[in-house]
C-alpha positions as CSV (number, residue, x, y, z in Angstrom):
1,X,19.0,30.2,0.8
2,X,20.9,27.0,0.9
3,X,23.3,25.6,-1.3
4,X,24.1,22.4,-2.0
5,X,26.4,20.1,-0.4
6,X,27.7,17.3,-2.9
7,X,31.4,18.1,-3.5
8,X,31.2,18.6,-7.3
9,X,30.1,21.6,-9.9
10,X,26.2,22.4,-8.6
11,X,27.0,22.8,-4.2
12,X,27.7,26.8,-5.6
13,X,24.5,26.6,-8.1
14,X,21.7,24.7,-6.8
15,X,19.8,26.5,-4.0
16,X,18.1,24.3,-1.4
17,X,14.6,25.3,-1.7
18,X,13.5,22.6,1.0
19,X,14.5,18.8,1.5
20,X,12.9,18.1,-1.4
21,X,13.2,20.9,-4.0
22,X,16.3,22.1,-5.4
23,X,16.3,24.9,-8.3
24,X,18.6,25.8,-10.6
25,X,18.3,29.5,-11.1
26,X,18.0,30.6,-14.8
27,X,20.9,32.7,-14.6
28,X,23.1,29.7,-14.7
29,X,23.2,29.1,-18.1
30,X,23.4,31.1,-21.6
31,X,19.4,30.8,-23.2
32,X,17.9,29.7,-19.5
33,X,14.4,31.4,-19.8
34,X,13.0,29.6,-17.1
35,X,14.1,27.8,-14.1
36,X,14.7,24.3,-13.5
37,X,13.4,22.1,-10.5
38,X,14.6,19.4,-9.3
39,X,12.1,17.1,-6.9
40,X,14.5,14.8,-4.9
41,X,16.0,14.3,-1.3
42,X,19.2,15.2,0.0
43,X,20.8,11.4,-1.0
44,X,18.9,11.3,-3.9
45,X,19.9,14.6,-5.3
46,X,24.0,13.6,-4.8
47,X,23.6,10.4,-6.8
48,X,22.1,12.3,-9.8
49,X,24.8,16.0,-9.4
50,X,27.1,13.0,-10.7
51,X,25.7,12.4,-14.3
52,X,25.0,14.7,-17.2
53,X,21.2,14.6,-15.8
54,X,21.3,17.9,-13.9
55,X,22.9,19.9,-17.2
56,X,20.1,17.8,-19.0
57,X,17.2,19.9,-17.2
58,X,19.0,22.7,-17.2
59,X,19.4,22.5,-21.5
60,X,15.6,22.3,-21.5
61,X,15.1,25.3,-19.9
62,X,16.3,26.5,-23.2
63,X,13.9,25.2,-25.0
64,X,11.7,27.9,-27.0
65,X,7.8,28.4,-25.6
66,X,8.9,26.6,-21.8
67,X,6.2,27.8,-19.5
68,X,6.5,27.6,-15.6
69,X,9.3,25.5,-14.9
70,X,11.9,22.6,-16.6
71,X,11.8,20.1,-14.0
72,X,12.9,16.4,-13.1
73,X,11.7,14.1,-10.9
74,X,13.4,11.9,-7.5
75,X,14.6,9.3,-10.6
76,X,16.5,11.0,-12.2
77,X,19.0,10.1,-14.5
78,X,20.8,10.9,-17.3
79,X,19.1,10.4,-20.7
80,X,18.9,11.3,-24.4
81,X,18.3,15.1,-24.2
82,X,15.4,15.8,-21.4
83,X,16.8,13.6,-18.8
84,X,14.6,10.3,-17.9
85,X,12.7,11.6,-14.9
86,X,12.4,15.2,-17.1
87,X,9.1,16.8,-17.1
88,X,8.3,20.2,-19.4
89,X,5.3,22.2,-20.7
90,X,5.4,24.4,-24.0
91,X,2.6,26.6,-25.3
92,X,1.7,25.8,-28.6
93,X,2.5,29.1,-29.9
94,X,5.7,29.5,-30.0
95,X,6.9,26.4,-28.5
96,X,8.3,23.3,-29.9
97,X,8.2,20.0,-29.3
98,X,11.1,17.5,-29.4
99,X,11.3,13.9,-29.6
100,X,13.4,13.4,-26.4
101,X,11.3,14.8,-24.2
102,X,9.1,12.0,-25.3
103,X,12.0,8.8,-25.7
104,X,12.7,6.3,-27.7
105,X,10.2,4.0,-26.4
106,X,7.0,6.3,-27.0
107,X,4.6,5.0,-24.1
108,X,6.3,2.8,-22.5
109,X,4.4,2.6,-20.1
110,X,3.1,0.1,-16.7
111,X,-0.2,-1.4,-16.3
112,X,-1.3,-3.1,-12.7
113,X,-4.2,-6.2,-13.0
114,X,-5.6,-8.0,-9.5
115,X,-6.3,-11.6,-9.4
116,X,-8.9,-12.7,-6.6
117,X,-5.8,-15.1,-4.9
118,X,-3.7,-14.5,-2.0
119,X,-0.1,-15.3,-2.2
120,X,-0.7,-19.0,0.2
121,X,-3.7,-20.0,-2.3
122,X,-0.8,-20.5,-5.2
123,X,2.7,-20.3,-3.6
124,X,3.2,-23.8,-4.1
125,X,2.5,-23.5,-8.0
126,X,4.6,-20.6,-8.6
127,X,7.7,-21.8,-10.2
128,X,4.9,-23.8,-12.8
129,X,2.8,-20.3,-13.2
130,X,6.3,-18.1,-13.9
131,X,7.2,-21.0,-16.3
132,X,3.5,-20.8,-17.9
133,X,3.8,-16.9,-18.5
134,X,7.4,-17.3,-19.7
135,X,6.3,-19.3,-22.7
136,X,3.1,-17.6,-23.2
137,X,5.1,-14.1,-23.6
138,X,7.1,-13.3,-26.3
139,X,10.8,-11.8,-24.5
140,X,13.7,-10.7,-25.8
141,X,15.6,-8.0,-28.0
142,X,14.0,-7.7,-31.4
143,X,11.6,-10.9,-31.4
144,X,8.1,-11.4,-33.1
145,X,5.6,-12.5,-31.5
146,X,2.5,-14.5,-32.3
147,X,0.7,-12.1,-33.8
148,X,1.7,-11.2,-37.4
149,X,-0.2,-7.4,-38.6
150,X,-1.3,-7.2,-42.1
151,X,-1.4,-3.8,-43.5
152,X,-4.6,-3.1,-42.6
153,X,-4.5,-4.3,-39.1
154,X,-1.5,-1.9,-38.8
155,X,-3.2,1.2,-40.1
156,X,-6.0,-0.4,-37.5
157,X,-3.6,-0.8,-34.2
158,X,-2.0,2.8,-35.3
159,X,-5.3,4.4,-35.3
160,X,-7.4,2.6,-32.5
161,X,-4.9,1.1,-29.9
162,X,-6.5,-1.2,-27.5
163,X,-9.5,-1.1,-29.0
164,X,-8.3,-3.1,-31.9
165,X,-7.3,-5.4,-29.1
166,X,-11.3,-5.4,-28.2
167,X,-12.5,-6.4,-31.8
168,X,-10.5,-9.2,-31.6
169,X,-11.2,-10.4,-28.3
170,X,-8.4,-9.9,-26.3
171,X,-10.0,-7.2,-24.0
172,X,-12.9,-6.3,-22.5
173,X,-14.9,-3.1,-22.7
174,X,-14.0,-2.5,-18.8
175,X,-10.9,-2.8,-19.4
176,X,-10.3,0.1,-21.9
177,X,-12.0,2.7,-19.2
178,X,-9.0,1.8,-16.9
179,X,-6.3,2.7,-19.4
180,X,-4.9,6.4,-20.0
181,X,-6.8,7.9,-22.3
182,X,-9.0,4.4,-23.0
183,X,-6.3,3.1,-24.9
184,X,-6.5,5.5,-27.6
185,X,-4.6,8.8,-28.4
186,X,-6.7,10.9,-30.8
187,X,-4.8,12.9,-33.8
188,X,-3.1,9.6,-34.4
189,X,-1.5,10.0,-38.2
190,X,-0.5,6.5,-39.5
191,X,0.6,8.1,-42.7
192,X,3.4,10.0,-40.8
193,X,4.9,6.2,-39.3
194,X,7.7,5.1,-42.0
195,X,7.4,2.1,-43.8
196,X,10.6,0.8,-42.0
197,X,8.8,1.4,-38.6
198,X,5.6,-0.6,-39.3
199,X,7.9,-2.8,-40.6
200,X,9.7,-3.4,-37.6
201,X,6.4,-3.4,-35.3
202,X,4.3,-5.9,-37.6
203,X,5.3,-9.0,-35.7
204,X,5.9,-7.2,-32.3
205,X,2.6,-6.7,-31.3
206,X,2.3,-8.5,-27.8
207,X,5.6,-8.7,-27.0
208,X,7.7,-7.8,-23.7
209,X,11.3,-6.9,-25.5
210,X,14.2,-6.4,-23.3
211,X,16.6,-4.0,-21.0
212,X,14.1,-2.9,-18.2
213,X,10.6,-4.6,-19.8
214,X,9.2,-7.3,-17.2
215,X,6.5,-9.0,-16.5
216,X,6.2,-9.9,-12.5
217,X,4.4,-11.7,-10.5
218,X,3.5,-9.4,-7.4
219,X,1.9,-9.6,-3.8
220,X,-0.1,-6.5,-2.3
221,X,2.7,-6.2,1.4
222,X,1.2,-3.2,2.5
223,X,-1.6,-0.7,2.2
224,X,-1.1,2.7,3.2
225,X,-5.0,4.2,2.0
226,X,-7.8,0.9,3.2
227,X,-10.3,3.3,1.2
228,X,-8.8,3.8,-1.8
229,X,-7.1,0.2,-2.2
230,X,-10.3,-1.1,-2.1
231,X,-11.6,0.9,-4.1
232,X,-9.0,-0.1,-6.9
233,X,-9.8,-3.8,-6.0
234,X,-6.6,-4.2,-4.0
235,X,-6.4,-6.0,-0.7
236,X,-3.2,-7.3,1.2
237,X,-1.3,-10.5,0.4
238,X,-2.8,-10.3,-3.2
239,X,-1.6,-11.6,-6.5
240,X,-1.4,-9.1,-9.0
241,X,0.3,-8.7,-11.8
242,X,2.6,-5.7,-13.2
243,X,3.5,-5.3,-17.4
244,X,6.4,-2.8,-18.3
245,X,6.7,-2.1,-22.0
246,X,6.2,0.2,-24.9
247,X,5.8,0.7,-28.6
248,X,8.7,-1.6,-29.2
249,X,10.7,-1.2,-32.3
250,X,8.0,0.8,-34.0
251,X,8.2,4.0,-31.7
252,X,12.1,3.7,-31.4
253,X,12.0,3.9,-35.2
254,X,9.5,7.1,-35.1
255,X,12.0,8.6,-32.8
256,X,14.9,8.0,-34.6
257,X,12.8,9.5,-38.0
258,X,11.8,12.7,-36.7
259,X,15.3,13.1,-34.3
260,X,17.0,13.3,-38.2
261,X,14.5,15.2,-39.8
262,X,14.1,17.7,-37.0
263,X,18.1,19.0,-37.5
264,X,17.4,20.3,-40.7
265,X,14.1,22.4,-39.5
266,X,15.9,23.6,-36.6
267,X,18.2,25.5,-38.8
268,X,15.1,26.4,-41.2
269,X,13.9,28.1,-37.3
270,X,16.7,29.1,-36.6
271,X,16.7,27.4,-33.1
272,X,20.0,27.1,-31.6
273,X,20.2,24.8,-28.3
274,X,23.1,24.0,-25.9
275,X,22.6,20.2,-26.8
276,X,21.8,18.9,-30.1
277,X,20.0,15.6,-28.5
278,X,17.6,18.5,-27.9
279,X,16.3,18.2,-31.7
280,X,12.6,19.6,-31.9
281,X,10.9,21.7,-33.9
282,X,7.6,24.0,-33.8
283,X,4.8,22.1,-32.4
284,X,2.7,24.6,-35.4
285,X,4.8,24.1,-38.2
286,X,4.4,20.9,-40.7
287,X,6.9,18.6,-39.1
288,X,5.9,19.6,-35.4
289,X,2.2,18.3,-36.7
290,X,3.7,15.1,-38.5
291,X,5.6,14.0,-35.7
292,X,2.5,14.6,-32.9
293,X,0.7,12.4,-35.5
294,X,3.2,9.7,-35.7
295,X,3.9,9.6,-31.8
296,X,0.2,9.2,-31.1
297,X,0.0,6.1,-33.5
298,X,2.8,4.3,-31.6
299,X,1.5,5.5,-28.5
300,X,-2.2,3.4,-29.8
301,X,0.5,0.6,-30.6
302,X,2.0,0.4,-27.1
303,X,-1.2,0.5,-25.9
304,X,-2.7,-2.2,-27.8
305,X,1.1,-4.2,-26.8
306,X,0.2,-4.0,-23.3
307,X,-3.6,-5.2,-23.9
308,X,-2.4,-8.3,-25.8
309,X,0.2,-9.4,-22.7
310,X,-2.7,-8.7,-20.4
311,X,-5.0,-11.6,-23.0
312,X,-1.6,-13.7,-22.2
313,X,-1.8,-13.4,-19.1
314,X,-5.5,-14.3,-18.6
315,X,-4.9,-17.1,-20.5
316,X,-2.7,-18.8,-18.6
317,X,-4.3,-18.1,-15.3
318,X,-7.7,-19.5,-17.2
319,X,-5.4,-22.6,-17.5
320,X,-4.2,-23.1,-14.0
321,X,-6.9,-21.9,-12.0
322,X,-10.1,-22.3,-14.2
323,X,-11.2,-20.0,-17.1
324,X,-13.7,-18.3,-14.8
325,X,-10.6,-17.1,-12.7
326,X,-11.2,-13.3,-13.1
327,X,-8.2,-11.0,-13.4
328,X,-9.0,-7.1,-13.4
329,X,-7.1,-4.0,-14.8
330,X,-6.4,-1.8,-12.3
331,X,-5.1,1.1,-14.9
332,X,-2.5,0.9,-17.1
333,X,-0.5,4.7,-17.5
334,X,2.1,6.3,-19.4
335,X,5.1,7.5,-18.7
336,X,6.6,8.7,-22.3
337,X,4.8,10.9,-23.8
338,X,3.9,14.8,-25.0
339,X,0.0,15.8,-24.4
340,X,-1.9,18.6,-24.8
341,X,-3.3,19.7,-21.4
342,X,-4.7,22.4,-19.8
343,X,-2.6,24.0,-16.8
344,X,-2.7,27.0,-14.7
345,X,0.4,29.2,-15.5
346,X,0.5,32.6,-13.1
347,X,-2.7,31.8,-12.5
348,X,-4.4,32.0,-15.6
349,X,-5.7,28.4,-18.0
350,X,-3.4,27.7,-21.0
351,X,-3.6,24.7,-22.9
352,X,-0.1,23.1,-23.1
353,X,2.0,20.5,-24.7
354,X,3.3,19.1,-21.7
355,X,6.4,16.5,-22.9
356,X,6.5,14.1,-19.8
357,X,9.8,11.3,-20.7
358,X,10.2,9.1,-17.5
359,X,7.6,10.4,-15.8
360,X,4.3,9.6,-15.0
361,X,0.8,11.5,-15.1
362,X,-1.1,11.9,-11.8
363,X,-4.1,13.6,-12.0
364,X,-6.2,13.9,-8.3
365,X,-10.0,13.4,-8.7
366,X,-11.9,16.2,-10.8
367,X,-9.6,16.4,-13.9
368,X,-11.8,15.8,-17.0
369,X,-9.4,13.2,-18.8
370,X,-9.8,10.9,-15.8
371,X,-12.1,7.5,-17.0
372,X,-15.3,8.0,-15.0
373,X,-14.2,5.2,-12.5
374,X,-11.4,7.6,-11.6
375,X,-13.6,10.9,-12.0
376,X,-14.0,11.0,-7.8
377,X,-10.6,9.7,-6.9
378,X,-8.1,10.2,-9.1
379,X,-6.2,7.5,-11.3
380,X,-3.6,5.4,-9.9
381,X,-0.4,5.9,-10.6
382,X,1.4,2.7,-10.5
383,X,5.4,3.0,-10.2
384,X,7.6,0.3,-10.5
385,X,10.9,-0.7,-9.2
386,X,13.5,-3.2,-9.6
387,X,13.2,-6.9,-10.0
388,X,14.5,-7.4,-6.2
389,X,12.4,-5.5,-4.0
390,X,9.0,-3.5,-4.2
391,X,6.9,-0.8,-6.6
392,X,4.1,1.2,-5.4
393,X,0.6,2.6,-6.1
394,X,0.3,6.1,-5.6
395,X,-2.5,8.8,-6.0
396,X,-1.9,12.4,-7.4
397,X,-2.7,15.7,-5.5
398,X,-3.6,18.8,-6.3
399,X,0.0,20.0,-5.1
400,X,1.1,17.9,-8.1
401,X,-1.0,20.1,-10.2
402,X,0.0,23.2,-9.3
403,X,3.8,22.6,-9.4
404,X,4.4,19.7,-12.0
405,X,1.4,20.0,-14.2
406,X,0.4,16.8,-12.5
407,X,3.6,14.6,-13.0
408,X,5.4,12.6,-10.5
409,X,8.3,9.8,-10.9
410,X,7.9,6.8,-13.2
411,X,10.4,3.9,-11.1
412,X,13.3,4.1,-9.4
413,X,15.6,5.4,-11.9
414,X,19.3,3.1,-12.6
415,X,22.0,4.0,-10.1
416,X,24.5,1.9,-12.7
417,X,24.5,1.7,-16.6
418,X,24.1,-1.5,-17.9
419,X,27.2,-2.1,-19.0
420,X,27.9,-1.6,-14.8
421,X,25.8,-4.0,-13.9
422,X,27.0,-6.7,-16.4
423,X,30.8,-6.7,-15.0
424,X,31.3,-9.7,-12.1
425,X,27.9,-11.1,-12.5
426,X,26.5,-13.8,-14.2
427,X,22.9,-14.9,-14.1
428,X,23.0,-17.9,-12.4
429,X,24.1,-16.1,-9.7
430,X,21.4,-13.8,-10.2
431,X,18.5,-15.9,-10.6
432,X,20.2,-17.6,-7.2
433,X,19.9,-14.2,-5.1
434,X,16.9,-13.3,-6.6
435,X,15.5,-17.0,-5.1
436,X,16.8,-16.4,-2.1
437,X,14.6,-13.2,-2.2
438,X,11.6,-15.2,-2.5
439,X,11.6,-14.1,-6.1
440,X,11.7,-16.8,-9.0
441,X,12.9,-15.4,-12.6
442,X,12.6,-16.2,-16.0
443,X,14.6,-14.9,-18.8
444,X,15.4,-15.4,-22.7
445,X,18.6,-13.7,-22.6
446,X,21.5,-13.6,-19.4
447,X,21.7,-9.8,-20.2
448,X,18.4,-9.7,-19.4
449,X,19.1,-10.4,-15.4
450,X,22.4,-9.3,-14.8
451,X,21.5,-5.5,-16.6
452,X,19.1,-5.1,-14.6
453,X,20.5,-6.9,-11.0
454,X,18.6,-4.9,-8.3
455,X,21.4,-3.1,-7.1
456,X,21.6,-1.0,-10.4
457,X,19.0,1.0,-9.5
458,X,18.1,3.4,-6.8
459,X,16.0,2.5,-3.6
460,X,12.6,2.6,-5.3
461,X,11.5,3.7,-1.4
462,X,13.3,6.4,-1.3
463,X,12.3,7.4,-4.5
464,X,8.9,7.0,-3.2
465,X,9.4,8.9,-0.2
466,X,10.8,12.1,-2.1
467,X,7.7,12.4,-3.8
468,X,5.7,12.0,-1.4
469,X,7.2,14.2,1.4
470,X,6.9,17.0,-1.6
471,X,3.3,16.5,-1.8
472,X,2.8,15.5,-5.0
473,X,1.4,12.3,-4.6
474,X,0.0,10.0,-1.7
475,X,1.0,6.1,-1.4
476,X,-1.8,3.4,-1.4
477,X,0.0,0.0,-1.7
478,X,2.6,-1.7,-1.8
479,X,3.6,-4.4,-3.6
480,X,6.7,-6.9,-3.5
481,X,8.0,-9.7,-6.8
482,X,7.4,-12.9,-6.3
483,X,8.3,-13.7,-9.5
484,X,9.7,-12.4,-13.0
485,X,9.9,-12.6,-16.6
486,X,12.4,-10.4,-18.8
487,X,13.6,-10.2,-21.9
């Protein structure tokens, strides 16, 4: 077997399983019951042996009821407990769930919509249209938005996601059977959401927030699959349009609930874990239950979030180009979340709680969750990547199911932390390179550009090409920012 050549701790752990697969055996750590994978390349996997990431998925291993393997994923990078990229399955017997596997942000998450332009038909107004969707969005750390949620329409959004976004008229019914689990997660509990977390979502809904939230302005460069593109009403030098956010302050304040509630069950369990960060609890007992309930009614929050941006964003095209313009979800996916599934484990069907927190589901055609648009393809699994360069379209395989219980990355993953890619830069400078680029950017705070300058995250090709050469997924487009709206 190989090792590892990185000059630090893991070159005498981590064995080389092939270019793109490197384990860390379970004898490497105290309370290991299962291995940990790591899906990367060899200059991938020597950016991320020089965070706490690697230890991260090597903690979760530890984690009572892990089946098959702890893994992370080509993005990698250090985050609160499960690293972001970190993908794990428990059985519900036994196992626990924990609110970092999930995040902060439950479901933040990416949706993809197609405009029936190419990039020459509205080049020349594309300083006016980034303008137009700058005001139209709500951006930045902490602001409301235009929509103010009564009590009731809370305990509505919580429970019915973006279908509470269709009673009002800002979707359409086509556009809930091309979003993860059509925009609503059953066994949402609204009771379990503290009053100081609907408080801080009630005048959120429909807003972008900040750090690595965007709105962009896209064109289709390349397609690798003519079939499928077409298929997901892509073609080249297309407009589309790409949304990044999640449950904003609502489902960081569900996290941080259960995280402080969850250290006192622990001991109750008697669970003892190599990082506290870890928090969880038993996905059976009381509070295991509560927080399932409350994560699902933010998740139905984030998804309604993303639906209102998308009415936005119709809107302003409907303005510019004529309110018949038509612009089409492609799918809108997840990637922070804990779902029960079923998986193949030693080949035999158990239904797992499968805790995915930077990653992305990507299910090849025949699963049973797939909308029936998807039911002979697959869904796509839309991947984004810095503000500067490109994101992708993929499509799951069944390799992806066999080995990652159908996960793959969710972007590039940061190379720098923000405070990194603050020093030396200001965002005149930015928005000036970024121009030079071809891409034009908006944003409500300068933290906003110079956090997340392009060079503070890995190559999102590379990232792209990891997963792919592992088989786990296929590529379909590309797509390239032409322009940009952040927090």
């Amino acid at each position: 077997m190989k090792r590892l050549r990185t000059n630090t701790k893991w070159d005498g752990i981590v064995e080389v399983v092939d270019r793109n697969r490197y384990l860390i055996p379970r004898r490497y750590k105290q309370g290991m019951s299962v291995d940990a994978m790591i899906y990367s390349s060899p200059e991938l996997i020597e950016q991320a042996a020089r965070d706490l990431s690697m230890d991260q998925v090597a903690n979760v291993a530890t984690l009572p009821g892990v089946v098959g393997r702890a893994m992370a994923m080509p993005d990698m990078h250090q985050g609160y407990g499960f690293p972001i990229g970190g993908v794990a399955a428990m059985r519900p017997d036994g196992g626990v769930v924990s609110p970092g596997g999930v995040g902060f942000d439950i479901n933040c998450g990416v949706r993809l919509m197609a405009s029936p332009f190419r990039h020459d038909e509205i080049e020349g107004r594309m300083d006016e249209l980034v303008d137009e969707l700058f005001r139209a969005v709500p951006t930045g750390a902490g602001k409301g938005g235009r929509i103010k949620l009564s009590d009731r329409e809370m305990e509505a959004v919580l429970t019915t996601g973006s279908r509470w976004a269709l009673k009002q008229g800002m979707a359409r019914p086509e556009d809930l059977d091309c979003t993860e689990d059509n925009g609503m997660l059953p066994g949402a509990r609204p009771e379990c959401v503290s009053e100081r977390a609907r408080r801080r979502g009630a005048s959120q809904l429909g807003t972008l927030g900040s750090g690595n939230h965007f709105l962009e302005v896209d064109v289709v460069d390349r397609i690798f699959d003519r079939d499928l593109a077409e298929k997901f009403g892509l073609f080249e030098d297309q407009i589309c349009f790409m949304v990044h956010c999640g449950s904003r302050g609502l489902g960081h304040q569900v996290c941080t609930d259960f995280v402080a509630d969850m250290k006192s069950v622990m001991k109750r369990h008697a669970i003892n874990l190599p990082d506290r960060e870890l928090a969880c609890c038993p996905i059976e007992s009381p509070e295991g239950k509560s927080y399932l309930g409350a994560m699902a009614a933010a998740a139905n929050f984030a998804f309604a979030n993303r639906q209102c941006i998308s009415h936005w964003i119709r809107q302003v095209m409907g303005k510019m180009f004529g309110k018949n313009t038509e612009i089409k979800l492609v799918y809108d996916v997840a990637h922070n979340m804990a779902k029960f599934e079923s998986h193949f484990v030693d080949g035999r069907e158990e239904l797992l709680l499968v805790h995915r927190k930077g990653a992305t589901r990507a299910f090849p055609a025949g699963r049973p969750e797939l909308p029936k648009k998807f039911r002979d393809t697959g869904h796509p699994v839309i991947i984004p990547g810095d503000m500067g360069r490109a994101s992708y379209v993929l499509i799951g395989t069944d390799r992806a199911l066999e080995e990652t219980f159908g996960s793959v990355c969710h972007g590039a993953g940061r190379l720098m932390s923000r405070t990194q890619a603050r020093q030396g830069r200001n965002s005149k400078d930015v928005i000036e390179k970024l121009r030079a680029r071809g891409v034009i950017a908006r944003a409500s705070s300068r933290e906003g550009l110079t956090e997340e300058v392009p060079e503070a995250y890995k190559s999102i090709d590379d990232v792209i090409a990891a997963v792919t050469d592992a088989g786990l997924a296929r590529s379909v487009a590309r797509l390239r920012p032409v322009g940009v709206v952040k927090g």
